[in-house]
C-alpha positions in Angstrom: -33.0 26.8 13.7 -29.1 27.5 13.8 -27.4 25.2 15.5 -25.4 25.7 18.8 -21.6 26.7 18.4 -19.2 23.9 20.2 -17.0 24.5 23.1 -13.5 23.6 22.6 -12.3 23.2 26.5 -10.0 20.1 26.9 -13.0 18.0 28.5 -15.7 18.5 26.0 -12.6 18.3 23.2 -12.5 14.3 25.0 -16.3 14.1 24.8 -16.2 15.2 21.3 -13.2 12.7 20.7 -15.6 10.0 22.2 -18.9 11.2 20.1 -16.8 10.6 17.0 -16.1 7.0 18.2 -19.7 6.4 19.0 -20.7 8.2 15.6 -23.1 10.7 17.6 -25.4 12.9 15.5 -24.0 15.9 16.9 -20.5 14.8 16.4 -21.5 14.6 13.2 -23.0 17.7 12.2 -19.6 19.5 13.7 -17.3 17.6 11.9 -19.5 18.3 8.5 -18.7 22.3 8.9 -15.5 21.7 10.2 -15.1 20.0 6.8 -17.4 22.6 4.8 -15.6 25.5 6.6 -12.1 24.0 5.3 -13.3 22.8 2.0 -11.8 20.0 3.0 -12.8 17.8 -0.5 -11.1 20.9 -2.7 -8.2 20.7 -0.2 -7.9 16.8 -1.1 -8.0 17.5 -4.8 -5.5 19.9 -4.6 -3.3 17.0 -2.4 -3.9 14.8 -5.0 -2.6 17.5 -7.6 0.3 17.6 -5.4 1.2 13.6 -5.6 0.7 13.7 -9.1 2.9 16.0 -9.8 5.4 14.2 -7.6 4.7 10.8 -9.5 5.4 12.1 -12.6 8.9 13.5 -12.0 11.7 11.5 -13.4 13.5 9.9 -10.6 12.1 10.9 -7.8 12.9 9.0 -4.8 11.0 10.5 -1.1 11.1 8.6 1.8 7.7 7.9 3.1 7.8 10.7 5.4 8.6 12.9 2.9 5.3 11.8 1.2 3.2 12.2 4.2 5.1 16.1 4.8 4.1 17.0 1.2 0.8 15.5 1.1 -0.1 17.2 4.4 1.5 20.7 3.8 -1.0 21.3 0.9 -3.5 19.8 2.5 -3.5 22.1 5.5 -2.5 25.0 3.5 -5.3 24.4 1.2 -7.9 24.5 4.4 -6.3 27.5 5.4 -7.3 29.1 1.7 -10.8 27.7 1.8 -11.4 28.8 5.5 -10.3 32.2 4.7 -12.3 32.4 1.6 -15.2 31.0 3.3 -14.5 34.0 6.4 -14.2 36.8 4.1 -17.2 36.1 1.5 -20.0 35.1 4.5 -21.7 37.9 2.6 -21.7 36.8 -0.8 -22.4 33.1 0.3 -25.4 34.4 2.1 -27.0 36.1 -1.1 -26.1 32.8 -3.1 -28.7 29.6 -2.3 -25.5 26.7 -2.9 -23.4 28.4 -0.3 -26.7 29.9 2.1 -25.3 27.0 4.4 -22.3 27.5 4.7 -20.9 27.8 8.4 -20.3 31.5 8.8 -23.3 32.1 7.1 -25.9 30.0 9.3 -24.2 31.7 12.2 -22.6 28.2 13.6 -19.3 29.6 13.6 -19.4 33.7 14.1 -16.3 35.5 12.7 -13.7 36.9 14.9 -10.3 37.6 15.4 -9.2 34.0 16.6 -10.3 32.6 12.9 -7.9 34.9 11.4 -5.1 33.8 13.5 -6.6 29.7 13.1 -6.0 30.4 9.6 -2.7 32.4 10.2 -1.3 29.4 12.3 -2.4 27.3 9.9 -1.0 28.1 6.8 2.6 28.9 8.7 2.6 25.5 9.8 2.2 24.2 6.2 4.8 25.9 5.2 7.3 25.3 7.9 6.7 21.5 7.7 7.4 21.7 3.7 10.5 24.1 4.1 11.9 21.8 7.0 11.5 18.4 5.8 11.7 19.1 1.6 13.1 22.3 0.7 12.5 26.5 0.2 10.8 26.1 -3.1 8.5 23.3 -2.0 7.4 25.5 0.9 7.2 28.5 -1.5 5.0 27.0 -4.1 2.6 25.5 -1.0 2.5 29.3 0.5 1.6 30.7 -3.3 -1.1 28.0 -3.9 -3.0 29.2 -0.7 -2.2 33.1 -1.1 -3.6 33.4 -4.9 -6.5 31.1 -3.6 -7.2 33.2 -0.1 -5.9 36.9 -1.2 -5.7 37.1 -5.4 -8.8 35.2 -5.9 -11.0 36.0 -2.9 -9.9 39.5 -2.2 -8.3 40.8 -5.3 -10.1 39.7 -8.3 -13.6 38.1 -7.8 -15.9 40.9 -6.9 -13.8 43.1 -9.6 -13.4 41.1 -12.8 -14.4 38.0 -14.7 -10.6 37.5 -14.9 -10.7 36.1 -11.6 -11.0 32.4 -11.6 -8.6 32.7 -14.3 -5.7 33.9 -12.3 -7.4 31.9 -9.1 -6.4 28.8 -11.2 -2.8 29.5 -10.4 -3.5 28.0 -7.1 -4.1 24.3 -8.7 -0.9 24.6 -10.9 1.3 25.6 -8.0 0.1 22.4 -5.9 1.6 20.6 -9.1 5.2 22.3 -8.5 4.9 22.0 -5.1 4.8 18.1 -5.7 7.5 18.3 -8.9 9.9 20.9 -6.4 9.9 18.0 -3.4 11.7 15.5 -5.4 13.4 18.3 -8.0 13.5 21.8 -7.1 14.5 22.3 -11.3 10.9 21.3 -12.2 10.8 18.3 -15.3 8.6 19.1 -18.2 5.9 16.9 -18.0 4.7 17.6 -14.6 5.2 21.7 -15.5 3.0 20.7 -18.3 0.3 19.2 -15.9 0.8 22.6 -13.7 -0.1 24.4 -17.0 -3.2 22.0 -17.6 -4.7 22.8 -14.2 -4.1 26.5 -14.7 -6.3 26.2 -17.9 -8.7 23.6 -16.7 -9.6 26.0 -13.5 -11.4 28.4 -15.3 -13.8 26.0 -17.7 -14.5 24.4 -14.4 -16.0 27.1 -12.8 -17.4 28.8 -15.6 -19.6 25.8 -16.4 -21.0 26.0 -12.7 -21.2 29.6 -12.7 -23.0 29.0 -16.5 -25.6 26.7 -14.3 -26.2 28.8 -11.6 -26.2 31.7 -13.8 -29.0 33.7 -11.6 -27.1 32.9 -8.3 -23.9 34.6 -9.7 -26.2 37.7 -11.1 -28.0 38.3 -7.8 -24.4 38.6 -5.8 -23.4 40.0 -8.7 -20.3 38.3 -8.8 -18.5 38.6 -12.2 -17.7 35.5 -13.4 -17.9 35.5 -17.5 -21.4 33.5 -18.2 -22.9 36.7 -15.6 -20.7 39.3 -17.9 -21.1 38.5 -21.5 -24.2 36.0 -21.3 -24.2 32.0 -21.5 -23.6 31.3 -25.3 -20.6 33.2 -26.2 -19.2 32.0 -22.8 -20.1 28.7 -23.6 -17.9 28.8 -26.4 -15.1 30.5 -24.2 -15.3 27.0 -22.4 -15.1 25.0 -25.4 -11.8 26.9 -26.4 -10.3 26.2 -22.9 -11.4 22.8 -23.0 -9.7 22.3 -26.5 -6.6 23.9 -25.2 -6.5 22.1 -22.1 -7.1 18.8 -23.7 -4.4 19.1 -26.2 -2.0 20.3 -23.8 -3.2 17.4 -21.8 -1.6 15.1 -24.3 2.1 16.4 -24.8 3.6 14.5 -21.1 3.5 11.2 -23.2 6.0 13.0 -25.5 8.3 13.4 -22.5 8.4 10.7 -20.8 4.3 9.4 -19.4 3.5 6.3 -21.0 1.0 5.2 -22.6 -1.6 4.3 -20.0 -1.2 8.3 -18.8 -2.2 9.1 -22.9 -4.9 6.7 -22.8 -6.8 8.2 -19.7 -5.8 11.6 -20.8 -7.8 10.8 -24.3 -10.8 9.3 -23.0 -11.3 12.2 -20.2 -10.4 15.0 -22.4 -12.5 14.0 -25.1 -15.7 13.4 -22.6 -14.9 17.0 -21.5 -14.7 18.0 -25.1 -18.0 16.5 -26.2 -20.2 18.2 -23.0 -18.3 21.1 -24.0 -19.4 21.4 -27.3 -23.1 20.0 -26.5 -23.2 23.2 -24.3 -22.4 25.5 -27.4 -25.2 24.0 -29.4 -27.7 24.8 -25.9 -26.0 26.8 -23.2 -28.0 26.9 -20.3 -28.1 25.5 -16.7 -28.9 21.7 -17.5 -25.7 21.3 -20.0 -23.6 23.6 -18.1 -24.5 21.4 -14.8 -23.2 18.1 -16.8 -20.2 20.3 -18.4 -19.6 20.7 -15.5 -19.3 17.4 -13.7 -17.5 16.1 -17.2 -14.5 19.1 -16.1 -14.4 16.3 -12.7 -14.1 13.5 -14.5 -11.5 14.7 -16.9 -9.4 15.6 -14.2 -10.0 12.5 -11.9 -9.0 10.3 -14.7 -6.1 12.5 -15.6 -4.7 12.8 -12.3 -5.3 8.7 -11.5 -3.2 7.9 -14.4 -0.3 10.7 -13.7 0.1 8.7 -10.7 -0.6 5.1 -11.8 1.7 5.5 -15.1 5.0 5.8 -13.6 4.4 2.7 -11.0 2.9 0.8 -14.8 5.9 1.6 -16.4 8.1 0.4 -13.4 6.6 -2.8 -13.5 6.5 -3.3 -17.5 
């Protein structure tokens, strides 16, 4: 049974406030598309990605406002990117059993006009609140991290060419400058090298999923590269990423990160590294799956210590 669309007049927008307060089942099941509509937990990472790459420049010195503008301009510009992706692919996610409840696709939200300009508003917004309180080539990078997400990726490349995630992983890396650009508009070379790390951890990432939901990707035939040239010689395509990645992963230290940042990069990259080359010895769904969640925990530990290694140091 789909579930009934919300109202948004001014008194049910109270009651809803008021549900939320209570913690009322159907306040609940709103706010969990709102939040699956906006990607909301991508748009998070990709905040994160932002404040790491802020931590890691040399110097940088934001008021906390600044912090909050930053962290809040990719986070909104991200939601805009993951609502429009989510708007314009309703018919791929329908043909695909992970995304079959996804909002637009269940018929709780219908598409419309006043999504497009939602989305519109939204990512102007971001972008005006980064130009205004940090500077042009904060706001910039914030606008190109949502536009290679919402109109490269989703519009350009994905339905075309197994290239797409690859160029799609642009959108990470310019999160990174967005962060490096607030506090130094020149860009430092250890948080440009994280910005290249997320560009080449992107499409190992997906891969892997796409590797364990192999006969999803097929059936909506979507071309991601496990779909084009089968799982074991994309399998090793991941390990080569990983490798890369991992080992590009390491260089910060020499240029300024300390030694806590080379620590957790190790021990991430080389879990990532070791499910990585388990997969080439047995591609298929169940390795890919942990590959997969390895590519999450590499990245969570690298971008913990990105931002916990310049306080360390600080302190020491």
């Amino acid at each position: 049974m789909v579930p009934s669309r919300p109202s948004w007049s001014a008194p049910n927008f109270l009651e809803f406030t008021f549900a939320a307060l209570r913690g009322d089942d159907k306040m609940a099941g709103t706010f969990s598309q709102l939040h699956n509509v906006f990607k909301l937990r991508i748009g998070f990472a990709i905040m994160l990605t932002a404040l790491a790459g802020l931590a890691m420049t040399p110097n940088a010195d934001l008021s906390l406002f600044e912090v909050t503008s930053l962290a809040l301009a990719v986070l909104v510009s991200a939601a805009a990117a993951g609502a429009l992706n989510q708007y314009l692919e309703r018919d791929l996610d329908g043909a695909m059993a992970r995304t079959a409840n996804r909002p637009f696709v269940t018929g709780f939200y219908k598409p419309g006009p006043k999504w497009v300009i939602a989305i519109t508003l939204l990512l102007a917004g971001a972008v005006i609140l980064a130009w205004s309180v940090l500077n042009f080539a904060t706001a910039l990078y914030v606008f190109l991290g949502a536009f290679f997400y919402g109109v490269v990726y989703t519009v350009w490349l994905k339905r075309r060419t197994w290239m797409n995630i690859v160029v799609g992983g642009l959108s990470g890396s310019f999160a990174v400058l967005a962060g490096v650009a607030a506090a130094d508009p020149d860009l430092a070379t250890a948080p440009v090298l994280l910005a290249v790390v997320l560009f080449l951890w992107t499409p190992p990432h997906f891969w892997s999923l796409a590797m364990a939901l192999h006969k999803d990707y097929a059936a909506a035939k979507v071309p991601m590269l496990p779909v084009v040239i089968g799982d074991g010689p994309a399998a090793r395509v991941i390990l080569a990423h990983t490798v890369a990645l991992v080992a590009l992963s390491l260089l910060p230290f020499f240029f300024g990160m300390g030694w806590l940042y080379l620590a957790g990069a190790a021990l991430g990259g080389g879990y990532f590294i070791w499910r990585a080359i388990q997969l080439v010895g047995n591609p298929g769904p169940a390795l890919a799956m942990k590959t997969f969640f390895a590519s999450l925990i590499q990245l969570t530990m690298l971008l913990v210590v990105a931002g916990a290694d310049p306080w360390v140091m600080r302190l020491l």
